[in-house]
C-alpha positions as CSV (number, residue, x, y, z in Angstrom):
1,X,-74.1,94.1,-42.0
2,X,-71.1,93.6,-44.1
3,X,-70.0,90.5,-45.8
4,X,-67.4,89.8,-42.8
5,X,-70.0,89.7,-39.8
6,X,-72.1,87.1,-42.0
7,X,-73.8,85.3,-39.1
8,X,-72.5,82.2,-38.2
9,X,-75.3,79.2,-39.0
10,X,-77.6,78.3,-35.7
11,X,-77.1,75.0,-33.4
12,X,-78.2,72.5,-35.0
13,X,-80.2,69.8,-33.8
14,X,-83.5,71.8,-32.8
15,X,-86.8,70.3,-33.9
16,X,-87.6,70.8,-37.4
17,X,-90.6,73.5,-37.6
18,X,-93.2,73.5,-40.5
19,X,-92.0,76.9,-41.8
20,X,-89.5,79.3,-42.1
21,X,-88.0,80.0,-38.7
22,X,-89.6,83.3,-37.1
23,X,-86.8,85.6,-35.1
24,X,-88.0,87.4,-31.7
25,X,-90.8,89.8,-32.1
26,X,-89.9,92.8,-33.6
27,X,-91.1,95.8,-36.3
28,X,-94.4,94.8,-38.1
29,X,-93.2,92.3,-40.9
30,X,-94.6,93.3,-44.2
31,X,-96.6,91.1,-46.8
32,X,-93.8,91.5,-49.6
33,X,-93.8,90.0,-53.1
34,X,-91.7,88.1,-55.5
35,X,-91.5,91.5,-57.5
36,X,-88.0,89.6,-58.2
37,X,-86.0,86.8,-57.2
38,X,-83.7,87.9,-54.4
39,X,-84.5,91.9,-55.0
40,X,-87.9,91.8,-54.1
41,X,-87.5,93.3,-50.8
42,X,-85.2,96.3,-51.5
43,X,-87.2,97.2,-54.2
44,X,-90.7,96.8,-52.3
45,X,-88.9,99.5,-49.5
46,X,-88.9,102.0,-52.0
47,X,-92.4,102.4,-52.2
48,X,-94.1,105.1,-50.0
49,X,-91.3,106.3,-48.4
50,X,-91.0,109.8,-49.7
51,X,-87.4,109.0,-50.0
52,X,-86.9,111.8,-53.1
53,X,-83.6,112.9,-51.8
54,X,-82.1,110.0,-52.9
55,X,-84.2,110.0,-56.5
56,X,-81.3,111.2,-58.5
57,X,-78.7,109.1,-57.0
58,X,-80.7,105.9,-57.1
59,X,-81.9,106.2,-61.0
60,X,-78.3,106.2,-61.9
61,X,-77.5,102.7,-60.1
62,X,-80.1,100.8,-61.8
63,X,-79.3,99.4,-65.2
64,X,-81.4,98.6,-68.1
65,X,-81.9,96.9,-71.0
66,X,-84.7,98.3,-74.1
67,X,-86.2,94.7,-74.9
68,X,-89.0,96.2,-76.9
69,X,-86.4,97.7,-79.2
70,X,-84.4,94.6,-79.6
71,X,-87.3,92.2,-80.0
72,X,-89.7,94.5,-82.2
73,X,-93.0,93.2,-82.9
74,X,-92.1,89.4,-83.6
75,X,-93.8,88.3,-80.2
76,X,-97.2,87.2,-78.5
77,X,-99.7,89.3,-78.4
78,X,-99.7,91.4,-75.4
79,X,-103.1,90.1,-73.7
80,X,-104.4,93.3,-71.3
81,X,-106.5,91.5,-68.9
82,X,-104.8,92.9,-65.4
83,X,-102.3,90.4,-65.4
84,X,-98.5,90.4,-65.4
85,X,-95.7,88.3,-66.3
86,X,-92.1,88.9,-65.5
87,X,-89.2,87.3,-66.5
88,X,-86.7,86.8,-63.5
89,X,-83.1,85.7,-64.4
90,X,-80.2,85.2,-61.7
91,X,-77.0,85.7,-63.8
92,X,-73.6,84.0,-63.2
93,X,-71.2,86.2,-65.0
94,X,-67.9,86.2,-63.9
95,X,-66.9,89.3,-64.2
96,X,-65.8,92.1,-61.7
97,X,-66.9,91.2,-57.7
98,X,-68.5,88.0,-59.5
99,X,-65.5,86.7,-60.0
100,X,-64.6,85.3,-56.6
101,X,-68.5,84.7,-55.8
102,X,-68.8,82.8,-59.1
103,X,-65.6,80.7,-59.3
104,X,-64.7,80.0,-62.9
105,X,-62.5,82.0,-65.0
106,X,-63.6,85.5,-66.1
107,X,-63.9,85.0,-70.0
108,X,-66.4,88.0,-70.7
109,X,-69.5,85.6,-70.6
110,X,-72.4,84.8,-68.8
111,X,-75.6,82.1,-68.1
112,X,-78.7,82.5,-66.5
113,X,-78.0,80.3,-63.2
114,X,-81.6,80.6,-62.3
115,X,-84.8,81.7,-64.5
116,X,-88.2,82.0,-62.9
117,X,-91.6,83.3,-64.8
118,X,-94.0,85.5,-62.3
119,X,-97.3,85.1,-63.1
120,X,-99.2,88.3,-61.0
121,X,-103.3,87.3,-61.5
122,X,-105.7,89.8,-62.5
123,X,-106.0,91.9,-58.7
124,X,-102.8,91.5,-58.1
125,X,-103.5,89.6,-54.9
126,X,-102.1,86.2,-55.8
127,X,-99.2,84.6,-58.0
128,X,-97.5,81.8,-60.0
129,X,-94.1,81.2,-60.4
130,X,-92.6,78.5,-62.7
131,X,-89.0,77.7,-62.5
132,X,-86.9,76.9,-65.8
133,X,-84.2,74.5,-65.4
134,X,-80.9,75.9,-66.8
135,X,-80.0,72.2,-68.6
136,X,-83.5,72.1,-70.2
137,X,-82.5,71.4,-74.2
138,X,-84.8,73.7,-75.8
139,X,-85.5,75.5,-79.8
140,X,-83.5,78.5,-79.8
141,X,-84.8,81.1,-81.8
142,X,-83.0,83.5,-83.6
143,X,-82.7,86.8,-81.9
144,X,-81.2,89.8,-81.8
145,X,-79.1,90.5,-78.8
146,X,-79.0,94.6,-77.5
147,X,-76.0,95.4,-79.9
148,X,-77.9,95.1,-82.6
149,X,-75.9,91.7,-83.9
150,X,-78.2,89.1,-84.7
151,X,-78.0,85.0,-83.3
152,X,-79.2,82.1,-85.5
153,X,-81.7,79.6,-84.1
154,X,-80.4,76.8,-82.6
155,X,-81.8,73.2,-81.9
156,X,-81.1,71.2,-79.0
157,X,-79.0,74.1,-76.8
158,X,-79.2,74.7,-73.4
159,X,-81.8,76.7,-72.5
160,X,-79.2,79.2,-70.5
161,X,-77.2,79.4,-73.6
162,X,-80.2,82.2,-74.9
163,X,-78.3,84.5,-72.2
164,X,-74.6,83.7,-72.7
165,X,-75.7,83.9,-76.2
166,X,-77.4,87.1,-76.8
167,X,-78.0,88.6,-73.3
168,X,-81.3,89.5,-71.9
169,X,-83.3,90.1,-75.2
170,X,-82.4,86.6,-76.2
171,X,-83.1,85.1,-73.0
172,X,-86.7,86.8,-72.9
173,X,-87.3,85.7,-76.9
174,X,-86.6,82.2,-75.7
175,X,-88.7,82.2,-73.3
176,X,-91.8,84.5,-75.1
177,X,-90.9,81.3,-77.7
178,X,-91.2,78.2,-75.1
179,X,-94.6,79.6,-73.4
180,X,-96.1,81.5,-76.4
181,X,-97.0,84.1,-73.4
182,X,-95.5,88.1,-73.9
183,X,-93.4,89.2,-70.8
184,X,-94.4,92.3,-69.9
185,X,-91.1,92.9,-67.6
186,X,-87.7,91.6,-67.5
187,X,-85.7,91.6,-63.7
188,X,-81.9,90.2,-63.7
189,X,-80.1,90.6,-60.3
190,X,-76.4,89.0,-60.2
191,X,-73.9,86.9,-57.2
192,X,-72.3,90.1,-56.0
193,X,-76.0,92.2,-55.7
194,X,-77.5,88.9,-54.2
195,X,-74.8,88.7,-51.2
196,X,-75.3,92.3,-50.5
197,X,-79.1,92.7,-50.3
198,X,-78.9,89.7,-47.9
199,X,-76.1,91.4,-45.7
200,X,-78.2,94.3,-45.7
201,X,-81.3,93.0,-44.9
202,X,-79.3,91.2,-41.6
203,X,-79.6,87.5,-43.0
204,X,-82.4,85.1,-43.6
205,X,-83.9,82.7,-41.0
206,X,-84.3,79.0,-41.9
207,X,-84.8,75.7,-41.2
208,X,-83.1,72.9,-42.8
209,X,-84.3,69.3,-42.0
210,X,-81.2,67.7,-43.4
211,X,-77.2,68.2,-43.6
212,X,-76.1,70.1,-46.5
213,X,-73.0,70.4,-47.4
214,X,-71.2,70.9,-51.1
215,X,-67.6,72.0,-51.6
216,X,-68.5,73.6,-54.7
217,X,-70.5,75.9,-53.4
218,X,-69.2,76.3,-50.3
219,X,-71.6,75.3,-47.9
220,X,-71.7,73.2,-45.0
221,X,-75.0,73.0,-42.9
222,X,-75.9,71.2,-40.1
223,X,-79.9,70.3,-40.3
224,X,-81.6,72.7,-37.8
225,X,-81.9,76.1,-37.8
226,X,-79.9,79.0,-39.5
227,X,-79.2,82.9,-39.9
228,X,-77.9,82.7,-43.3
229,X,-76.0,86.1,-44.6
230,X,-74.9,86.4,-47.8
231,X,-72.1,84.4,-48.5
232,X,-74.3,81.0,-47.3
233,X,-77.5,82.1,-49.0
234,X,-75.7,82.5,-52.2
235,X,-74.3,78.9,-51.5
236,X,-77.9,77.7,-50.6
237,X,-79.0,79.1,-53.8
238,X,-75.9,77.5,-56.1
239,X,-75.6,74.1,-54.5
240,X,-76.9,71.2,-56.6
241,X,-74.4,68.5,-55.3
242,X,-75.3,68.8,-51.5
243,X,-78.7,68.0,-51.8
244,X,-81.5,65.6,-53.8
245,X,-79.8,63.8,-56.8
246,X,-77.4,66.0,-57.6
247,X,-79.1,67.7,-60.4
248,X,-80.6,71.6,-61.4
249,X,-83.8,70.2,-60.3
250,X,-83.1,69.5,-56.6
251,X,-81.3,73.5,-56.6
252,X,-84.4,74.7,-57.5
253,X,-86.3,73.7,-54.8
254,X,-84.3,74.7,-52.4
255,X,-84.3,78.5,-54.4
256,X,-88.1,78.2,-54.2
257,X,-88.1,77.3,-50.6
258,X,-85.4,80.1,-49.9
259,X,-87.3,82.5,-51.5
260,X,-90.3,81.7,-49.5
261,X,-88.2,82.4,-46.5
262,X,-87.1,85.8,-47.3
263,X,-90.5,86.9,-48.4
264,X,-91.9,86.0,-45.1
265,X,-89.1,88.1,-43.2
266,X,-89.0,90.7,-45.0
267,X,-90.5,93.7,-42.7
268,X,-89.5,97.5,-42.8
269,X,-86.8,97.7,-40.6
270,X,-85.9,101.6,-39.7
271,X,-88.0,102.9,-42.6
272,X,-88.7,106.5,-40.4
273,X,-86.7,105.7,-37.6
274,X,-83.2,105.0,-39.5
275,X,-82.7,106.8,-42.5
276,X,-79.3,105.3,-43.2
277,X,-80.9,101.7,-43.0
278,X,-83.3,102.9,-45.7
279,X,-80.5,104.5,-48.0
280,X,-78.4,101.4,-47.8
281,X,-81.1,99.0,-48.6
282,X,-82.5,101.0,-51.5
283,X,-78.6,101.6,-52.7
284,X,-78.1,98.0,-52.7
285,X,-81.5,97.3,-54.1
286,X,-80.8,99.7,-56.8
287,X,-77.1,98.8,-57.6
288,X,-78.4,95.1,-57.7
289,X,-81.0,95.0,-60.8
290,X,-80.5,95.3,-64.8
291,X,-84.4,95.7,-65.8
292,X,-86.2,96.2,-68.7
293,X,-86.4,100.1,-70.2
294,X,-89.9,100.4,-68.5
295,X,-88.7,99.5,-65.0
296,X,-85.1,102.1,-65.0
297,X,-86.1,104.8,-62.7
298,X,-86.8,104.6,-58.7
299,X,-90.5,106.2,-59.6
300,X,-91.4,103.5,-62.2
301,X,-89.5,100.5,-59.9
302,X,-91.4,102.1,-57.0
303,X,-95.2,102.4,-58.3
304,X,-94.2,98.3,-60.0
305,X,-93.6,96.9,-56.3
306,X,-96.1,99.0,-54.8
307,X,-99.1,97.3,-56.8
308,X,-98.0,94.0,-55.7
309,X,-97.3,94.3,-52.0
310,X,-100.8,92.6,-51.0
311,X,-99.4,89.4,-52.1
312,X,-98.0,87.2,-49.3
313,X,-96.0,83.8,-49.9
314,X,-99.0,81.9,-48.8
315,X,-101.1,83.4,-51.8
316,X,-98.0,81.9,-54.3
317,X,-97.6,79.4,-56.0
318,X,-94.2,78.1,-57.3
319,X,-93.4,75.2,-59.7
320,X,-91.0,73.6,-61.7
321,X,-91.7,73.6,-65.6
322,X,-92.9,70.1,-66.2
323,X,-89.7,68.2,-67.6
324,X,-88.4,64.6,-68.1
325,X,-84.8,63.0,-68.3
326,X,-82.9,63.2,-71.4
327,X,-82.2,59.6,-71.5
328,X,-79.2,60.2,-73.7
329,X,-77.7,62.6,-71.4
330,X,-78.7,62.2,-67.4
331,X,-77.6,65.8,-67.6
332,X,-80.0,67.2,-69.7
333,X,-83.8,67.7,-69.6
334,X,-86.5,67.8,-72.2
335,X,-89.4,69.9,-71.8
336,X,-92.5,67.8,-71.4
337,X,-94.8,69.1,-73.9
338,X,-97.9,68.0,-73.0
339,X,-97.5,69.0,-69.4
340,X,-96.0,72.3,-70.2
341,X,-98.8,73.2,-72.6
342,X,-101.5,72.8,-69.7
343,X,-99.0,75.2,-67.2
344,X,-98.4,78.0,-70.0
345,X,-102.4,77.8,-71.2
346,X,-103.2,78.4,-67.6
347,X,-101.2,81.1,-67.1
348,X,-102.1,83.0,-70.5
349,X,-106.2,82.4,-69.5
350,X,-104.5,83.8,-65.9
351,X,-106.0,80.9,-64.2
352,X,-104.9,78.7,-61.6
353,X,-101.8,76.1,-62.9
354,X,-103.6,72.4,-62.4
355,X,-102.0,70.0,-60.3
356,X,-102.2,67.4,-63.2
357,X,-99.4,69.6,-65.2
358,X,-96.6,68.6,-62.7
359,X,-97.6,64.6,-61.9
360,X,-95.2,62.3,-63.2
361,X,-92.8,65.1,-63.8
362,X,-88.7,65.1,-63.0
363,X,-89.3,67.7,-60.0
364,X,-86.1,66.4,-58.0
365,X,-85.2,65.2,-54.6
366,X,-84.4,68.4,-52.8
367,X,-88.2,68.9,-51.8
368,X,-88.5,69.0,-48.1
369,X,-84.0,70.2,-47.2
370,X,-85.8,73.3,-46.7
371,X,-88.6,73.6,-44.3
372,X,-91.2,75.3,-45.8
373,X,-94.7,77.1,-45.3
């Protein structure tokens, strides 16, 4: 599906369903994972399906970044107890195809719209995700970005100001600093790949229980129920002024609740039967993703997804890092310490996150525009 037959949004008015909306019976729908935010499913297609013709071709569309080698051994200890944590970054660089998804003027520089830390458990049958609001004020910490040029700390900066800063080794050393937990992988997918993977995949099925609409982002939805390509989930994903009180927190919830969606409709869609479907969704894929050094090749991204594919939506759990009002900027958010302490020791013991660390929290008014599972 290409970005000009983007299907056009369902009638609205049908009754609001408990879950994402399910289309007409079809293949067998797989149990995919959040290997990343919006790539997961390309990448999961890879696995198993003896697609080595294409080996060559796909290694040299994915892009990496050596975060070892930037970071050296300044970080937490790397805890081997059959866990895994991954550091997922949406990024809003303007540049090239961005441009025109992004808005904004191309100036060389780029944010991390959306960061998300993936908790696999010990089994890899379950997992945690925890949101990290792009206004958060946060420490800084000095870093090194992949050029070699080194950033001073900073106090009191945006916690997507570690990207534009000093790129993905930055963003990573801010967060390894915020949660004292190592990330074992790093997964950044931008506006252009995003559109794509959802064209390719045919569009995602939900169900909104309220109108959204934000000029900003470009989206205009009718509560009911939708076939969103591309161009819509990308504004579904970006709008913050449509929905909840107008702030990062409501857009996360609806990126949670999106994400839920796509994950339960994934399924393997020509896999045998339709060789082209397969090549174009693990081109996309492919084309989509900067990872870290130990994730570059179709082998490595490939044996990655495959260990994770017995985890289902249901068996995930998604937050948002526990977080309060700045009260000098209704624009900003402070971490909340206390609360944040009892999410990140959960995660580094790979236990269960307690419902305690996200009462009384700012989670936002979005909760709900979505239907979810």
């Amino acid at each position: 599906m290409s970005a000009e037959s983007t299907p056009e949004p369902g009638t609205p008015g049908k009754p609001v369903t408990t879950g994402p909306r399910h289309r007409a019976a079809g293949p067998k729908r797989s149990k995919a994972v959040l290997v990343t935010v919006w790539t997961a499913a390309g990448v999961l297609v890879l696995g198993g399906t003896g697609a080595g013709y294409l080996y060559f071709k796909l290694n040299g569309n994915i892009k990496s970044v050596d975060i070892d080698q930037a970071l050296g051994t300044d970080r937490p200890l790397d805890v081997d107890n059959g866990s895994q944590d991954i550091l997922v970054l949406g990024s809003d660089t303007r540049s090239g195809s961005n441009k025109k998804l992004g808005g904004g003027v191309d100036d060389g520089s780029a944010r991390s719209d959306t960061a998300m830390v993936v908790h696999v458990y010990e089994g890899h049958k379950r997992a945690s995700v925890v949101s990290i609001p792009r206004d958060t004020l946060v420490e800084r910490p000095e870093c090194t970005d992949g050029d070699g040029k080194t950033h001073p700390a900073a106090t009191a900066a945006m916690f997507n100001s570690a990207y534009t800063t000093g790129g993905a080794a930055c963003a990573v050393k801010t967060v390894e600093s915020m949660t004292g937990i190592r990330m074992d992988h790093y997964v950044e997918v931008d506006f252009a790949g995003f559109e794509k993977l959802i064209n390719v995949l045919g569009g995602v099925d939900i169900t909104t229980t309220k109108d959204i609409k934000d000029p900003d982002s470009h989206l205009d939805l009718k509560a009911g129920d939708h076939t969103l390509g591309g161009k819509q989930s990308l504004g579904l994903v970006r709008t913050r002024h449509g929905v909840g009180d107008g702030s990062d927190l409501g857009r996360i919830q609806l990126q949670q609740a999106f994400i839920k969606a796509l994950l339960e409709q994934v399924k393997e869609v020509g896999l045998f039967s339709s060789p082209k479907k397969l090549y174009d969704l693990a081109d996309t894929a492919t084309h989509a993703v900067t990872t870290d050094s130990d994730l570059d090749s179709v082998k490595d991204l490939a044996s990655f997804a495959n260990g994770l594919k017995d985890i289902s939506s249901k068996n995930m759990t998604m937050i948002t890092m526990p977080v309060q009002y700045d009260p000098a900027d209704p624009n900003r958010v402070l971490v909340d310490e206390k609360k944040s302490a009892q999410v990140w020791a959960a995660l580094k013991a790979d236990r269960t996150i307690p419902k305690s660390a996200t009462k009384g929290t700012a989670t936002g008014t979005a909760e709900g525009v979505v239907a979810s599972s």
